[in-house]
Every structure is written in C-alpha cells, then in structure tokens.
C-alpha positions in Angstrom: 96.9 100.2 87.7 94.8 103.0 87.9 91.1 102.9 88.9 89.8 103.3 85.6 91.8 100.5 84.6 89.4 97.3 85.7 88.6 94.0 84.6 85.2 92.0 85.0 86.1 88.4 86.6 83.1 85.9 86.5 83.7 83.3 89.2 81.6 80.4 90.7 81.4 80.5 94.1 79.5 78.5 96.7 76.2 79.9 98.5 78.4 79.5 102.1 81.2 81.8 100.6 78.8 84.0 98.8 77.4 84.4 102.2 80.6 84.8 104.4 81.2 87.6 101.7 78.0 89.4 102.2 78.7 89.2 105.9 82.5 90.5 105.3 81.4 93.5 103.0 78.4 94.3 106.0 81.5 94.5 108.4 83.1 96.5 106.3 80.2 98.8 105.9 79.5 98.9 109.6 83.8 100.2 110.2 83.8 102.6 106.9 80.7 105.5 107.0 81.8 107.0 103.3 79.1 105.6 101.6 78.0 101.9 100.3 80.7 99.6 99.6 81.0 97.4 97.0 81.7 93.1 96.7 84.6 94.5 94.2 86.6 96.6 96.4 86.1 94.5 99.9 87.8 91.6 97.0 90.2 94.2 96.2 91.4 94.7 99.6 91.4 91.2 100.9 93.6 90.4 98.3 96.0 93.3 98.6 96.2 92.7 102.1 96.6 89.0 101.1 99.4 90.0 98.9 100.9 92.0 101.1 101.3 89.1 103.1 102.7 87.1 100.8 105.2 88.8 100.1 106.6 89.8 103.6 106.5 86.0 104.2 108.3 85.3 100.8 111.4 87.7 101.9 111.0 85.9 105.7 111.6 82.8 104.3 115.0 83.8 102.0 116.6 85.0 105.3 116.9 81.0 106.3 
C-alpha cells in the first residue's frame, strides 16, 4: 500500500487510552525532530511493529 492509498477508521476509545496515546505520540515527538507527528502514523507504527511480532511468533510456534 502506498501512502496515498489511506483509509479513515472511526473508533471509540476511552479518555485513559486517548490519553496514553497523546502521551505515546509526545514520546514519539520528543525521539523524532522531522517535524510534528501525527495520531495516524504513531497507530501506523505500533501496529506494524505489532505485526511484525506476530508474525515472528506465528513461525516460532510451527517449529514445535
């Protein structure tokens, strides 16, 4: 998917998690000096990351 190619998702959070994600996209402010950075791509990278993850524990687990 290229950049350009992005949806809109409309999700209810709680005011604790919107918090904790204000805090999280702060860090990542505070580690990454190119400029303001956005709720959408701090999402986007937890859940590549998360992903990422995933799938290393997916193939883990098919080795037993």
């Amino acid at each position: 998917m290229t950049e350009t190619e992005r949806i809109q998702l409309n999700v209810r959070i709680t005011k604790e998690t919107s918090a904790k994600l204000d805090e999280i996209v702060e860090y990542y402010q505070q580690g990454i000096k190119l400029g303001r950075i956005y709720k959408g791509d701090v999402l986007t990278d937890i859940i590549e990351k998360s992903y990422e993850v995933m799938n290393k524990q997916k193939k883990s687990n098919r080795r037993y």
